[in-house]
mmCIF file as gemmi writes it, N, C-alpha and C atoms, coordinates in Angstrom:
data_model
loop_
_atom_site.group_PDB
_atom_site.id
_atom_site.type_symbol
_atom_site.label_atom_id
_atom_site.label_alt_id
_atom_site.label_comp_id
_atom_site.label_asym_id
_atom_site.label_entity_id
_atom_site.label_seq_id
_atom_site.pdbx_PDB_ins_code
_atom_site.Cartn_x
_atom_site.Cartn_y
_atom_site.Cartn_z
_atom_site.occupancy
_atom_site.B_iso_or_equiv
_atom_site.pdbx_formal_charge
_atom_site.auth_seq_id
_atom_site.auth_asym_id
_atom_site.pdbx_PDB_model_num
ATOM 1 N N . UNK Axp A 1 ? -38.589 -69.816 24.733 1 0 ? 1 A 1
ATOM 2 C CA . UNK Axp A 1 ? -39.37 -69.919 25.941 1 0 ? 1 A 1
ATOM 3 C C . UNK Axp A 1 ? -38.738 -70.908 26.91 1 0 ? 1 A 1
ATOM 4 N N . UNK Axp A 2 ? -38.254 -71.811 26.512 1 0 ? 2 A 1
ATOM 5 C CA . UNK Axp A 2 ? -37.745 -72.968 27.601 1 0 ? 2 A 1
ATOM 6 C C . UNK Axp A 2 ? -36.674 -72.528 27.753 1 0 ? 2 A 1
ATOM 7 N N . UNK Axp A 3 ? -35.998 -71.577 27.441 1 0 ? 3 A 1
ATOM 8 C CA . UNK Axp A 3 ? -34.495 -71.078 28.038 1 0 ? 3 A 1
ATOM 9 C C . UNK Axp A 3 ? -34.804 -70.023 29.338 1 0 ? 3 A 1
ATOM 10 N N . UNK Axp A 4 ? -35.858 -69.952 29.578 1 0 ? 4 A 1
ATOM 11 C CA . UNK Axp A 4 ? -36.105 -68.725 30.31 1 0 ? 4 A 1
ATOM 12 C C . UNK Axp A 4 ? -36.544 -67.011 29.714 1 0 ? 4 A 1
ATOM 13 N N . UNK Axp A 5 ? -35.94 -66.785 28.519 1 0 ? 5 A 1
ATOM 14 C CA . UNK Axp A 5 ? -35.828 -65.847 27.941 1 0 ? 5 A 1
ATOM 15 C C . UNK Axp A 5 ? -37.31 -65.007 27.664 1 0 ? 5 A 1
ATOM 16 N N . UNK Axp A 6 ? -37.375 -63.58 27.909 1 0 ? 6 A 1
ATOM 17 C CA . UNK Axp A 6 ? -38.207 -63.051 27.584 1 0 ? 6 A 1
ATOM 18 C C . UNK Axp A 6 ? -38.236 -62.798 25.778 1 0 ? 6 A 1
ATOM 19 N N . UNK Axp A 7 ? -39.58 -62.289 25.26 1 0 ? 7 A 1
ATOM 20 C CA . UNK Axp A 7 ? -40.144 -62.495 23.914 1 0 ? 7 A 1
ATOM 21 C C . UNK Axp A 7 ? -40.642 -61.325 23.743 1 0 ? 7 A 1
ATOM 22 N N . UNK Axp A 8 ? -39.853 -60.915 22.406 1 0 ? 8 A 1
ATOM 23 C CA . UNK Axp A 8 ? -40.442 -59.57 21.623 1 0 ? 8 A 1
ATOM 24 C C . UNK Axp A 8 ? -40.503 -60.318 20.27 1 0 ? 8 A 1
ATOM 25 N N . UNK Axp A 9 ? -42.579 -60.012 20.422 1 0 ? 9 A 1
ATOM 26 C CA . UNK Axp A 9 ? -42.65 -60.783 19.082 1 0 ? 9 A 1
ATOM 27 C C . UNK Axp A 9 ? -43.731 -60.177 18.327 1 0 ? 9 A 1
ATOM 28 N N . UNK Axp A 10 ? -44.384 -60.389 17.119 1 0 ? 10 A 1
ATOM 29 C CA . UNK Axp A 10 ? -46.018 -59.736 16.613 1 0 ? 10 A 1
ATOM 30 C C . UNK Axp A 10 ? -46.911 -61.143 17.552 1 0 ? 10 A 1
ATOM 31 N N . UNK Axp A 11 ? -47.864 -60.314 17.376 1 0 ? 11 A 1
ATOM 32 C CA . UNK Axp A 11 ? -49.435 -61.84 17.887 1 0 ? 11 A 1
ATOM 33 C C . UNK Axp A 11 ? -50.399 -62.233 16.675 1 0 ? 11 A 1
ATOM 34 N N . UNK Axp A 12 ? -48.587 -62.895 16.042 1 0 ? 12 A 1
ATOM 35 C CA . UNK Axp A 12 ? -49.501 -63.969 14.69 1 0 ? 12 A 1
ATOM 36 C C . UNK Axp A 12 ? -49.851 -65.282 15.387 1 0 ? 12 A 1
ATOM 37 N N . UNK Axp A 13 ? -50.262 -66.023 14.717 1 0 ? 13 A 1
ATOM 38 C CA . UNK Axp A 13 ? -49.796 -67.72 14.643 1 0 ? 13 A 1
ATOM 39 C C . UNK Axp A 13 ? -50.214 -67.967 16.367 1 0 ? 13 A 1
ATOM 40 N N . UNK Axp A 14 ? -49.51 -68.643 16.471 1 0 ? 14 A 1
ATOM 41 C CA . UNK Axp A 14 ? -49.051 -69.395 17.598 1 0 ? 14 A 1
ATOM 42 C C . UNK Axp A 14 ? -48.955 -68.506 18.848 1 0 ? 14 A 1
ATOM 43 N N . UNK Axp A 15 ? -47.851 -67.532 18.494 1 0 ? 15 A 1
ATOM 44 C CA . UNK Axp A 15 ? -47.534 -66.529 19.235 1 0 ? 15 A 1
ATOM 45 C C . UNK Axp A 15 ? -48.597 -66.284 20.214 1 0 ? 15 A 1
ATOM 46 N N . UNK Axp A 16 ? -49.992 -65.853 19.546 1 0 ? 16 A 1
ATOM 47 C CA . UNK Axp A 16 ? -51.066 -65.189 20.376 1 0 ? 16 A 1
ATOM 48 C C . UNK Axp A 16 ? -51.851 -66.667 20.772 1 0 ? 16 A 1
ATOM 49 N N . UNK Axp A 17 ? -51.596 -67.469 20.716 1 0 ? 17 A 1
ATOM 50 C CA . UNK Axp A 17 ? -52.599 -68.387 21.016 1 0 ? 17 A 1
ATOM 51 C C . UNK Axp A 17 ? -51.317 -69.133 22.365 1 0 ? 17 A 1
ATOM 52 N N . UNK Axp A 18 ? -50.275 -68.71 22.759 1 0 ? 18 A 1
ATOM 53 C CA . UNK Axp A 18 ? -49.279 -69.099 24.163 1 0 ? 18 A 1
ATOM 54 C C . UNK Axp A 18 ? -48.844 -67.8 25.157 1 0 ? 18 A 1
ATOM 55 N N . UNK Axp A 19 ? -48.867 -66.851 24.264 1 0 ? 19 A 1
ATOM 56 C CA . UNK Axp A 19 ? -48.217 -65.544 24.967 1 0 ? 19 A 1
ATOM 57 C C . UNK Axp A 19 ? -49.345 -64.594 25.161 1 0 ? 19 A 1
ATOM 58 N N . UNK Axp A 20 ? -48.816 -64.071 26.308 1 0 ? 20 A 1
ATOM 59 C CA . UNK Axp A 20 ? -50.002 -63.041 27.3 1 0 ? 20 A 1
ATOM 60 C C . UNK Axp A 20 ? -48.668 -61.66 27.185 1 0 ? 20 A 1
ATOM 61 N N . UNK Axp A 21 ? -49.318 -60.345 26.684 1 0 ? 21 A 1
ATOM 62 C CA . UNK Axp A 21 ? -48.897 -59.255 26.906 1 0 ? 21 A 1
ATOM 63 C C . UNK Axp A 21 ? -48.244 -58.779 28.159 1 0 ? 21 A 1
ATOM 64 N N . UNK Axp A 22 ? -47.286 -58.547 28.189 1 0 ? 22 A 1
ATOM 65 C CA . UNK Axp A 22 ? -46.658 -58.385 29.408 1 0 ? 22 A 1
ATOM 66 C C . UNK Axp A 22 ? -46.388 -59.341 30.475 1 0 ? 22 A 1
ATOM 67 N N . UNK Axp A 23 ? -46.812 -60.501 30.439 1 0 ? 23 A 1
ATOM 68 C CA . UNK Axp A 23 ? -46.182 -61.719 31.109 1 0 ? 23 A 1
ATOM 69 C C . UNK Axp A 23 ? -45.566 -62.519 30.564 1 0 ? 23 A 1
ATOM 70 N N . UNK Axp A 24 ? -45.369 -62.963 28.908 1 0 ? 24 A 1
ATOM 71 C CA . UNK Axp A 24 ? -44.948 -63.768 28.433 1 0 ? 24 A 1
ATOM 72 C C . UNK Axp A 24 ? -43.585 -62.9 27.682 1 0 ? 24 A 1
ATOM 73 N N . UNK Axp A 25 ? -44.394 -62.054 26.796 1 0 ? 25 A 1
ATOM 74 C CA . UNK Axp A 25 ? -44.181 -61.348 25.793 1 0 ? 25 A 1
ATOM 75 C C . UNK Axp A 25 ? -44.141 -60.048 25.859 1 0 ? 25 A 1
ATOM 76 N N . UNK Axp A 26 ? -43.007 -59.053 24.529 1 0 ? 26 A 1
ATOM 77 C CA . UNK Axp A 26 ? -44.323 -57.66 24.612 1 0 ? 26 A 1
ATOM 78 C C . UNK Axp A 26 ? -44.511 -57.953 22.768 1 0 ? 26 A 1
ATOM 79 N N . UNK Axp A 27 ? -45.476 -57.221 22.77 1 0 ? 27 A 1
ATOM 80 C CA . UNK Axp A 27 ? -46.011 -57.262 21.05 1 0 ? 27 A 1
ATOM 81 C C . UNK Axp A 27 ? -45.959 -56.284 20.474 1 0 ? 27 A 1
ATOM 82 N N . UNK Axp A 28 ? -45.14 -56.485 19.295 1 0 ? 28 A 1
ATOM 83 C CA . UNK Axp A 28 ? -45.228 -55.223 18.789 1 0 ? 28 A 1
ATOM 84 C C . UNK Axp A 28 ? -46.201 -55.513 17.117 1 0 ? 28 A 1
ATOM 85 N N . UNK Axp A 29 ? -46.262 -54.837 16.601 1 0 ? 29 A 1
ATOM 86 C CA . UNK Axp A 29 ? -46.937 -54.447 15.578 1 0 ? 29 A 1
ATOM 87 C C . UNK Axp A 29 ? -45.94 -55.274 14.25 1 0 ? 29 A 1
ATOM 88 N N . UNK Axp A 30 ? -46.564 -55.782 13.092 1 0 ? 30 A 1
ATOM 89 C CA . UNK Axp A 30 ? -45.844 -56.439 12.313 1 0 ? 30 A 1
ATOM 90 C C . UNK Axp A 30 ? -44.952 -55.76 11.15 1 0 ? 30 A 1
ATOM 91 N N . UNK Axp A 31 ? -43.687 -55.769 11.057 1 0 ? 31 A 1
ATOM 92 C CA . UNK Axp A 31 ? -43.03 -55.066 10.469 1 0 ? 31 A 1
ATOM 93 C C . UNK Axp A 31 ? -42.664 -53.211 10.824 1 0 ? 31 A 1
ATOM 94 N N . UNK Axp A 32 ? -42.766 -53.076 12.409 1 0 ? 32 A 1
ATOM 95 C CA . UNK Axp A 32 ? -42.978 -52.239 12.771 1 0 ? 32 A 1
ATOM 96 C C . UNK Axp A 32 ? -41.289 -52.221 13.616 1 0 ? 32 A 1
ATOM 97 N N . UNK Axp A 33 ? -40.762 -52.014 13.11 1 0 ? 33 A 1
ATOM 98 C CA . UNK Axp A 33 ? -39.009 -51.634 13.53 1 0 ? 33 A 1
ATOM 99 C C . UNK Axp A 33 ? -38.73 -50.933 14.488 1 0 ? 33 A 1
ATOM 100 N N . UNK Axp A 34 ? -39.6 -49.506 14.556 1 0 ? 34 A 1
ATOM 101 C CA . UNK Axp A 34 ? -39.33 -48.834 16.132 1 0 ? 34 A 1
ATOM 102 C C . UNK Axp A 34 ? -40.412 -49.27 16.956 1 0 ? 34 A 1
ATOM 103 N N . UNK Axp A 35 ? -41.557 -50.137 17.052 1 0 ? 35 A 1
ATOM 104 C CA . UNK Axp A 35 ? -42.051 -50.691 17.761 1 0 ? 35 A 1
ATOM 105 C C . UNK Axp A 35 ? -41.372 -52.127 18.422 1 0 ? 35 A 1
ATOM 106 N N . UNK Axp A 36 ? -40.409 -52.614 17.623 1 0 ? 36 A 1
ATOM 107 C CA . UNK Axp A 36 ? -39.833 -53.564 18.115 1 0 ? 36 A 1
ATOM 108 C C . UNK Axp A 36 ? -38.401 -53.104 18.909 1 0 ? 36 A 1
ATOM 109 N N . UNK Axp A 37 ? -37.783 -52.031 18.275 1 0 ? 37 A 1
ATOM 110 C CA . UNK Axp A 37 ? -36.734 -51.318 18.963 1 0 ? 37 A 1
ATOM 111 C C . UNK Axp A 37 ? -37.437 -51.262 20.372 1 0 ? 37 A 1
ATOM 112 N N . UNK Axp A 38 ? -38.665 -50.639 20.324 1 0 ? 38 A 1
ATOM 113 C CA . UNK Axp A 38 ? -38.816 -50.008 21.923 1 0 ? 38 A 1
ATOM 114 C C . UNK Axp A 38 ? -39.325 -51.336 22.579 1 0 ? 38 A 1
ATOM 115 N N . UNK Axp A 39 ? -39.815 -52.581 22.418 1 0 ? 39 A 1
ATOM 116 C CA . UNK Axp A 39 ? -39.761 -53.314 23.07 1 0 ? 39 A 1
ATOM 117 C C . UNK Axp A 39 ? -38.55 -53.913 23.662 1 0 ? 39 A 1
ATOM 118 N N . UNK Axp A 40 ? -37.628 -54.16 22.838 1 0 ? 40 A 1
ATOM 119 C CA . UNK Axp A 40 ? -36.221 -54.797 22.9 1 0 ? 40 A 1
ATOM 120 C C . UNK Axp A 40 ? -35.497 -53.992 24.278 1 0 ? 40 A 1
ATOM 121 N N . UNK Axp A 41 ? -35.873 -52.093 24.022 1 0 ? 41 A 1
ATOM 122 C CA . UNK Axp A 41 ? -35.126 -51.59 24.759 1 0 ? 41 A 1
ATOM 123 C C . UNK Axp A 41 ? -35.653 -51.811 26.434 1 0 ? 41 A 1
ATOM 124 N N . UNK Axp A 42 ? -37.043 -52.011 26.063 1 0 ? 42 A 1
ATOM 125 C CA . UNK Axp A 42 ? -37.806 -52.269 27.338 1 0 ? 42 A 1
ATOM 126 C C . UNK Axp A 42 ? -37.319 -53.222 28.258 1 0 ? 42 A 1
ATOM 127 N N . UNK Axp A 43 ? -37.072 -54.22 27.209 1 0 ? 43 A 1
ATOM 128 C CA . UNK Axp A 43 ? -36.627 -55.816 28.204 1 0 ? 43 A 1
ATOM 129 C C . UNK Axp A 43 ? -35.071 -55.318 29.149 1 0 ? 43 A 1
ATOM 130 N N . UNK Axp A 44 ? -34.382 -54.891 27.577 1 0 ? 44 A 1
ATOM 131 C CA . UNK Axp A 44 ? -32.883 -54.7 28.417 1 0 ? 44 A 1
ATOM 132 C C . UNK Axp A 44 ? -33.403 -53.773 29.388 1 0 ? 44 A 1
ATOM 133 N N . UNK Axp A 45 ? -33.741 -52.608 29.471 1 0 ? 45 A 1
ATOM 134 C CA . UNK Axp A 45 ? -33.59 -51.595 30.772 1 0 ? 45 A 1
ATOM 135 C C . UNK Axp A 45 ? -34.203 -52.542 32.029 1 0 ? 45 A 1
ATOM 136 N N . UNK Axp A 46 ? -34.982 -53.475 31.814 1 0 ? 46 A 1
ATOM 137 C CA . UNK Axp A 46 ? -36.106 -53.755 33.09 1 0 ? 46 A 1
ATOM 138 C C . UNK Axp A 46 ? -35.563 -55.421 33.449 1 0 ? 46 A 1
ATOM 139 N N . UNK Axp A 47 ? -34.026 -55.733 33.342 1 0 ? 47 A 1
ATOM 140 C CA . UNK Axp A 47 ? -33.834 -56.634 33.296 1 0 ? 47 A 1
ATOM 141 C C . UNK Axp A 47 ? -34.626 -57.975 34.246 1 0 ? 47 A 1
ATOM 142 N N . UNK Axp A 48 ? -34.658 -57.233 35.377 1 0 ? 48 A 1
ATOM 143 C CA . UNK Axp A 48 ? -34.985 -57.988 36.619 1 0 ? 48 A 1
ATOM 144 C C . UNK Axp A 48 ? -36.586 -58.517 36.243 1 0 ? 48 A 1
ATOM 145 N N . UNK Axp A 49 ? -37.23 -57.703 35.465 1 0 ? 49 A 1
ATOM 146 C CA . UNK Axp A 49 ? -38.682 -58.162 34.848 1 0 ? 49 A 1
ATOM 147 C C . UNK Axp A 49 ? -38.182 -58.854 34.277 1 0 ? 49 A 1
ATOM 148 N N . UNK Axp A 50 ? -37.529 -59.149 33.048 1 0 ? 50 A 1
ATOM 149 C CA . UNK Axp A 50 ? -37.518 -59.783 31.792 1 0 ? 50 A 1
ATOM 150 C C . UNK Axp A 50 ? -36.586 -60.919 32.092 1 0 ? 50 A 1
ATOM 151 N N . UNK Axp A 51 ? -35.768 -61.081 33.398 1 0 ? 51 A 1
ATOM 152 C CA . UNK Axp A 51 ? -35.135 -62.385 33.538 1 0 ? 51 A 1
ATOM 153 C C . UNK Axp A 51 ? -35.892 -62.907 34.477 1 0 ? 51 A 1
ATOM 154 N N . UNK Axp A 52 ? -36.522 -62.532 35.794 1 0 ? 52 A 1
ATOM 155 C CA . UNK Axp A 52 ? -37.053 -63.599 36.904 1 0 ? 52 A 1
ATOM 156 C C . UNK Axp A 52 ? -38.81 -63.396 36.04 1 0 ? 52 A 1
ATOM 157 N N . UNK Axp A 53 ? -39.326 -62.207 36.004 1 0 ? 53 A 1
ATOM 158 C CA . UNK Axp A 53 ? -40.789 -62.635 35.544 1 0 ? 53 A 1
ATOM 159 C C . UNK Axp A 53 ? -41.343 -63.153 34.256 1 0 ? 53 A 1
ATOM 160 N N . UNK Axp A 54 ? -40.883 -62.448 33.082 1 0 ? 54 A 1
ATOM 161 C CA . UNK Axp A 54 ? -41.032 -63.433 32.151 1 0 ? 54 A 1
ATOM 162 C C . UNK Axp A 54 ? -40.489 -64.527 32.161 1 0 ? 54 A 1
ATOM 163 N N . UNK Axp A 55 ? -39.365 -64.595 32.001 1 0 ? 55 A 1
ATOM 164 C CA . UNK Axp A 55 ? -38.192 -66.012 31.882 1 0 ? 55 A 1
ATOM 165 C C . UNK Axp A 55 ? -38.852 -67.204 32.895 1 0 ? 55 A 1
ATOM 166 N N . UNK Axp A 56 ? -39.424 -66.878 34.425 1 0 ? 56 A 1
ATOM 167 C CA . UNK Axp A 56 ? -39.917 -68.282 34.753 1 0 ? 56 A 1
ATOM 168 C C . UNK Axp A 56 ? -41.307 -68.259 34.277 1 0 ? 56 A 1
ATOM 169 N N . UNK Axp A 57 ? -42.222 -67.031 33.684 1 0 ? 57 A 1
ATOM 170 C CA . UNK Axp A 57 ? -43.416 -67.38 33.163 1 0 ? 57 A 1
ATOM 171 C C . UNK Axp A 57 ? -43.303 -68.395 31.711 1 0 ? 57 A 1
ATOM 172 N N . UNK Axp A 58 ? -42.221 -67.648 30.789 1 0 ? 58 A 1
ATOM 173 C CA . UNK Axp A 58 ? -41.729 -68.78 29.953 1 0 ? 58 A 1
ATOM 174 C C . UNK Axp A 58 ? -41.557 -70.143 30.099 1 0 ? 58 A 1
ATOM 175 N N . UNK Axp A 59 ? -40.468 -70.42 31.078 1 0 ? 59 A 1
ATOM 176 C CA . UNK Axp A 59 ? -40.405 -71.448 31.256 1 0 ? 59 A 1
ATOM 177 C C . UNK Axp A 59 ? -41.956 -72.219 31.965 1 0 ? 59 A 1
ATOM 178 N N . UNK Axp A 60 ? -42.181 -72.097 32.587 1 0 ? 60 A 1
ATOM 179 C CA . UNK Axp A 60 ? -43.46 -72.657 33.282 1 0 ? 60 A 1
ATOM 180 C C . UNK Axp A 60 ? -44.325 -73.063 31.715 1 0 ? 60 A 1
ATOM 181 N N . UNK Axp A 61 ? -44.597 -71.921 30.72 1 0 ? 61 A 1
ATOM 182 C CA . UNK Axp A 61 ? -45.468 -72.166 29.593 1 0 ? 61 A 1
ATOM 183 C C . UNK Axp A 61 ? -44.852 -73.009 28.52 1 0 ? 61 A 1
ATOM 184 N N . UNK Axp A 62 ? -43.311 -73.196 28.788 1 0 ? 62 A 1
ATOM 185 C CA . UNK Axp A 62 ? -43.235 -74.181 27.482 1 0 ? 62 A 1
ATOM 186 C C . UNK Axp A 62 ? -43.487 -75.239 27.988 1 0 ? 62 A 1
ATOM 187 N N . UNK Axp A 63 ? -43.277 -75.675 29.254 1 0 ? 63 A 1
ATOM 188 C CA . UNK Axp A 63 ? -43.075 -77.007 29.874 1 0 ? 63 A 1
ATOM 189 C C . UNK Axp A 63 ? -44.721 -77.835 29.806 1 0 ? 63 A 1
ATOM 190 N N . UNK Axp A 64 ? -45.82 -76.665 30.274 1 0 ? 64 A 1
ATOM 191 C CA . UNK Axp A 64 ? -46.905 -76.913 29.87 1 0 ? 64 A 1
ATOM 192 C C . UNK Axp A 64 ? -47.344 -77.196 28.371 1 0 ? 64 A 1
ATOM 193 N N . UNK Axp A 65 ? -46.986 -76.64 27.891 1 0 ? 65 A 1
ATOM 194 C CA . UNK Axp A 65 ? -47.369 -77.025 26.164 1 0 ? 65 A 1
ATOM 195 C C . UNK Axp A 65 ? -46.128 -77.996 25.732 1 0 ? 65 A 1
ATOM 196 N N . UNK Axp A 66 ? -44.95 -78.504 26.52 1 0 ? 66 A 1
ATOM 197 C CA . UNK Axp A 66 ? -44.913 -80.255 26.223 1 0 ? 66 A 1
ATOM 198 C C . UNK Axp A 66 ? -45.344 -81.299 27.021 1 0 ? 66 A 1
ATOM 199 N N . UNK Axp A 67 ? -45.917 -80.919 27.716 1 0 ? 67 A 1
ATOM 200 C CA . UNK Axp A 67 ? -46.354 -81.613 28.641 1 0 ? 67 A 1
ATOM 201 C C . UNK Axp A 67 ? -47.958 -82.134 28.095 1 0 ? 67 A 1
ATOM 202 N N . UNK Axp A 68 ? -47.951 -80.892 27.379 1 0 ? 68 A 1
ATOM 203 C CA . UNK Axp A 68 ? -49.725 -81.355 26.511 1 0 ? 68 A 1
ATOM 204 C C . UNK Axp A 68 ? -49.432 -82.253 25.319 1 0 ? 68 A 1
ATOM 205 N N . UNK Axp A 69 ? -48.278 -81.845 24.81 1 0 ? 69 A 1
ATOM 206 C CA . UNK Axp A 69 ? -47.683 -82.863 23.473 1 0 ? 69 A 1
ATOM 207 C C . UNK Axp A 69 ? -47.914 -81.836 22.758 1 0 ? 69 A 1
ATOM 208 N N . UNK Axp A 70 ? -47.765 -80.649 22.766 1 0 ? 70 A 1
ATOM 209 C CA . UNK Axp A 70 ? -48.443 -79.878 21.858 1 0 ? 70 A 1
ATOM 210 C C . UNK Axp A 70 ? -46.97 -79.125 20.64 1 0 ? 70 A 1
């Protein structure tokens, strides 16, 4: 998240309690391989989403959750 980088991840843990569907993250299903393929492929095709809109929503959210000490 603090690199900018968009996130293909499940909404265990943590994950779902920082990341918002389609602004942070996309989610796929746990242990779900072509659900994570088609996210992955999502980011690469839609670069311009996945580097200026996630990547500064990322960044903006890690900075906030050290900023909380969290």
């Amino acid at each position: 998240m603090s690199a900018g980088l968009p996130i293909a991840t499940t909404q265990t843990r943590g994950a779902a309690d920082y990341l918002e569907e389609g602004i942070n993250a996309l989610f796929v299903e746990p242990r779900d391989v072509v659900g994570l393929s088609a996210a992955l492929k999502r980011l690469l095709e839609d670069q311009p989403r996945s580097e200026s809109t996630m990547g500064r929503a990322n960044r903006q959210e890690s900075q906030r959750i050290r900023s909380r000490g969290l």
